[in-house]
ZALUMMI-107105 format. One record per residue (C-alpha): residue in one letter; x, y, z. Coordinates in pm, whole numbers, padded with zeros to 5 digits, always signed. Example, Ala and Ser with C-alpha at 12.3 -4.5 7.8 and 13.67 -1.06 7.14 Angstrom:
REM residues 2
a+01230-00450+00780 s+01367-00106+00714 
END
This chain:
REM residues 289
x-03295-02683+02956 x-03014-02843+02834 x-02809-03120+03046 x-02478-03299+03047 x-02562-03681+03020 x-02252-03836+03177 x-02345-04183+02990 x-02281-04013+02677 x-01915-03915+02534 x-01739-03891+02198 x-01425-04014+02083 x-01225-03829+01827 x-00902-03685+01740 x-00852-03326+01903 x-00622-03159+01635 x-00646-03277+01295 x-00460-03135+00950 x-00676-02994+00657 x-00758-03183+00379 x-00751-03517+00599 x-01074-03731+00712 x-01199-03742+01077 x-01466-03950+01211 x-01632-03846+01529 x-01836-04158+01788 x-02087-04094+02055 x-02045-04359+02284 x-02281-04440+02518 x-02283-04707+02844 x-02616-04748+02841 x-02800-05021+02654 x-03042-04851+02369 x-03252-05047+02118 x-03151-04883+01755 x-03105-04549+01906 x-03094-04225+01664 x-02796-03980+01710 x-02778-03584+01703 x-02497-03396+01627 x-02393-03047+01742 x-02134-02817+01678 x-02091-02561+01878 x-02450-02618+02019 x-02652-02665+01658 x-02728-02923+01495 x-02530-03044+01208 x-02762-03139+00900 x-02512-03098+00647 x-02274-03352+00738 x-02271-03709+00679 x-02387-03921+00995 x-02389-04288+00999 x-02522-04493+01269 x-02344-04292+01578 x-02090-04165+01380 x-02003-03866+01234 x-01742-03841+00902 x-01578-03554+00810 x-01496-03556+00478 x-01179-03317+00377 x-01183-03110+00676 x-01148-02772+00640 x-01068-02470+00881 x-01416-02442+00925 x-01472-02785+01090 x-01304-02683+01350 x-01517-02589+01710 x-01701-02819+01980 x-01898-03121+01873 x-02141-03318+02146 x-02392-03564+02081 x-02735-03686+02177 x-02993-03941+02147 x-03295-03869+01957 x-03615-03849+02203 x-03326-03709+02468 x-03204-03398+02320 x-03236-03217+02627 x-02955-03450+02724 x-02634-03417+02550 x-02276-03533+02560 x-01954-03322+02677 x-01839-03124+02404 x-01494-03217+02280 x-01333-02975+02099 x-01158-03027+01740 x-00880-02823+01644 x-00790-02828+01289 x-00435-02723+01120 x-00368-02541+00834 x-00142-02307+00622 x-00177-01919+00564 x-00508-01765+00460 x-00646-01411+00416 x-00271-01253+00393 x-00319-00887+00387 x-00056-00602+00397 x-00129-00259+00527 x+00046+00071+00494 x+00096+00330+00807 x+00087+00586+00541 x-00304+00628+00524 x-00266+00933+00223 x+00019+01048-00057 x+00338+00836-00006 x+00574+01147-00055 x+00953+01116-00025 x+01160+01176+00306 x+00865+01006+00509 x+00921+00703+00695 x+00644+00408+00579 x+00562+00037+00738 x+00427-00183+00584 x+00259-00456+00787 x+00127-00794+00713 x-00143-01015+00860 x-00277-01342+00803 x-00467-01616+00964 x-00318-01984+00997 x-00309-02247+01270 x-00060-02252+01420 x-00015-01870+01432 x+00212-01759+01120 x+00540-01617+01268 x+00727-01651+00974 x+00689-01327+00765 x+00965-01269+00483 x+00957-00932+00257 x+01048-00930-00120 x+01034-00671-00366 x+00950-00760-00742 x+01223-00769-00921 x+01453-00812-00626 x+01677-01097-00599 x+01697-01207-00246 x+01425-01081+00062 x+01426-00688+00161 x+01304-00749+00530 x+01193-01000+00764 x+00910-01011+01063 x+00590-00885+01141 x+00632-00568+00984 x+00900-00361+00765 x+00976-00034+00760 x+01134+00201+00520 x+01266+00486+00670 x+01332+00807+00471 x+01146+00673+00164 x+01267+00788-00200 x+01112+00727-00533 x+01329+00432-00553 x+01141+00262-00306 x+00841+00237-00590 x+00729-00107-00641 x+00545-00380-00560 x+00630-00545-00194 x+00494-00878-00103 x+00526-01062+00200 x+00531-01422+00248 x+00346-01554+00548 x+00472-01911+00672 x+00383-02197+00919 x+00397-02584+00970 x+00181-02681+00691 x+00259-02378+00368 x+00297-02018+00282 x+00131-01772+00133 x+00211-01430-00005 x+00017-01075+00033 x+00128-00782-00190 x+00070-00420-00179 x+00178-00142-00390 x+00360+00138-00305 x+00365+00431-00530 x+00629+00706-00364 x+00579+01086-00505 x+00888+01265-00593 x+00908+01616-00368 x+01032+01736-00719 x+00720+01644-00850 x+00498+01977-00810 x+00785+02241-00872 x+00687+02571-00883 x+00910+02780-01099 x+00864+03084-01309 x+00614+03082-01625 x+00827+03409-01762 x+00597+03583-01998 x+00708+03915-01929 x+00856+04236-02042 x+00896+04588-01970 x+00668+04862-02062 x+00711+05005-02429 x+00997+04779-02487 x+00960+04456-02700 x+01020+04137-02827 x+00804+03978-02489 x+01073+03665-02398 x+00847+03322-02277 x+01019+02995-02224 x+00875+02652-02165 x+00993+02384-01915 x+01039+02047-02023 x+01196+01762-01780 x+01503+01538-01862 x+01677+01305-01611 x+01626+01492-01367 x+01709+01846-01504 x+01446+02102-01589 x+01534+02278-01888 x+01373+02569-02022 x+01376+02696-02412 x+01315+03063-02475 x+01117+03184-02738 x+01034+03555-02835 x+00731+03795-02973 x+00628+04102-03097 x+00340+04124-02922 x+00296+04123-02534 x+00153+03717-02469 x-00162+03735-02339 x-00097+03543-02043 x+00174+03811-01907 x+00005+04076-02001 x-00308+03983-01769 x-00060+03960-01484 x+00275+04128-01507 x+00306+04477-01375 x+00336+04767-01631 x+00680+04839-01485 x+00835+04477-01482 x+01202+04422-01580 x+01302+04132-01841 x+01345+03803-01627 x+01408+03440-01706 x+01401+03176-01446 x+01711+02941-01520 x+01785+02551-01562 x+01739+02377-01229 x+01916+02097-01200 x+01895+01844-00917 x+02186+01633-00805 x+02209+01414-00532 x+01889+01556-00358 x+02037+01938-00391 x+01969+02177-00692 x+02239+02371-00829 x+02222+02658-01031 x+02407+02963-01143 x+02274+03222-00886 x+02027+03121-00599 x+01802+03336-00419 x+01549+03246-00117 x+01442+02892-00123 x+01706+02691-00303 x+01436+02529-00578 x+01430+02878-00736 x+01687+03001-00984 x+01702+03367-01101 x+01930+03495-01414 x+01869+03842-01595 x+01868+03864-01956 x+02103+04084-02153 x+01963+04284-02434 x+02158+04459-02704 x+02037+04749-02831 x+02020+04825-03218 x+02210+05209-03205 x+02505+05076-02989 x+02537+04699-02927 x+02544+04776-02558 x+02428+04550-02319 x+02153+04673-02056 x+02133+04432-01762 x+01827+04401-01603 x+01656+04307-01257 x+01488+04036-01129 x+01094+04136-01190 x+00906+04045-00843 x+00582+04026-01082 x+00659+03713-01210 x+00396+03509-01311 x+00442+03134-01147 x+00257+02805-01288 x+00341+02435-01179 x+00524+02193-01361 x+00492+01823-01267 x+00715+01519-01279 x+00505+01229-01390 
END
């Protein structure tokens, strides 16, 4: 059983900085013949640190250090000291920033972005930079971006400050245009006993899908395997997106989608034979990497 000898104490400084030295002395009233002192912190005994005589020298403290250090004589362990507790101070460690968004940053959604760290005394400075930026995006605990657009794509790093330094913590956030998977028509199609087949391909440019028609002979295989027997000519048009709306020449149902009909002259007369919109259409995804 472990006691509180009231004949032993120990003198020492109760907050100390890191990277100073702190010696620690149990001090005893009674009168001892070339005693041997133990050491303890917080209630085991220290063998890795230097002792000398009843003293106990901290070289370069650390964060670690830190805790409740008592003392006994050897032959008396049973009776130790009070335990006097050493607090140590130092800057920011283990920054860390976290996103609220646990899955696919996608645009319109709101995000914070928090950071933590570990520091005595507490860190209550936090300041928020973006690379690249000139002066600080946010300050505090956290920072939120509300309404997020692919603009907000970068890296963010917060600085964590106290007394005695700073440190920074960084986190990526990657922010997925909505225009990114944008379903729009494949058109491979054609109408039954009536050729060239019309296909065009969809390439993206600032912000503007464009499409390029081409023509065939020959039914493509693709359309073929899915366009009804009966299905009109149809070509899906340049989408263009401006300011977060798309504009096109006709629009029809969800405003991403952009129907035209194709005019086709006929060899006999020249005439022009307008067509309908085929509701057979074969649809793919395009993505905006």
């Amino acid at each position: 059983m472990i006691s509180v000898n009231k004949e032993l104490h120990v003198e020492a400084p109760e907050e100390v900085t890191e990277g100073e030295t702190a010696d620690l002395t149990c001090k005893t009233t009674c009168s001892l013949t070339d005693p041997t002192f133990i050491w303890y912190k917080d209630g085991r005994p220290l063998t890795t640190k230097t002792i000398k005589n009843n003293q106990l020298h901290l070289q370069t403290v650390s964060s670690e250090d830190a805790g409740s250090y008592s003392c006994a004589v050897r032959g008396s362990q049973h009776l130790r000291s009070t335990a006097h507790s050493l607090r140590v101070r130092y800057p920011p460690k283990n920054v860390s920033v976290s996103i609220s968004s646990s899955g696919e940053i996608v645009e319109g959604i709101s995000v914070t972005l928090t950071c933590s760290s570990d520091g005595n005394p507490h860190v209550k400075i936090y300041t928020w930079f973006k690379e690249g930026g000139t002066s600080p995006v946010g300050s505090g605990h956290s920072y939120s971006i509300i309404s997020i657009t692919a603009d907000h794509t970068g890296l963010y790093y917060c600085e964590a400050q106290n007394d005695h330094g700073a440190l920074n913590g960084t986190v990526m956030v990657s922010v997925k245009s909505r225009w990114s998977e944008f379903v729009c028509s494949l058109v491979c199609s054609g109408r039954r006993n009536f050729s060239p087949y019309y296909c065009f391909n969809l390439h993206l440019q600032d912000d503007v899908i464009y499409a390029n028609v081409t023509h065939s002979r020959s039914r493509p295989a693709q359309a073929a395997d899915s366009a009804d027997s009966g299905a009109a000519d149809v070509l899906y048009a340049t989408v263009r997106r401006q300011n977060d709306e798309v504009t096109s020449a006709d629009q029809q149902g969800e405003p991403q989608y952009a129907s035209v009909t194709f005019h086709q002259h006929t060899a006999a007369t020249g005439s022009t034979t307008q067509n309908v919109e085929d509701p057979s259409v074969i649809y793919s995804t395009v993505r905006e990497d």
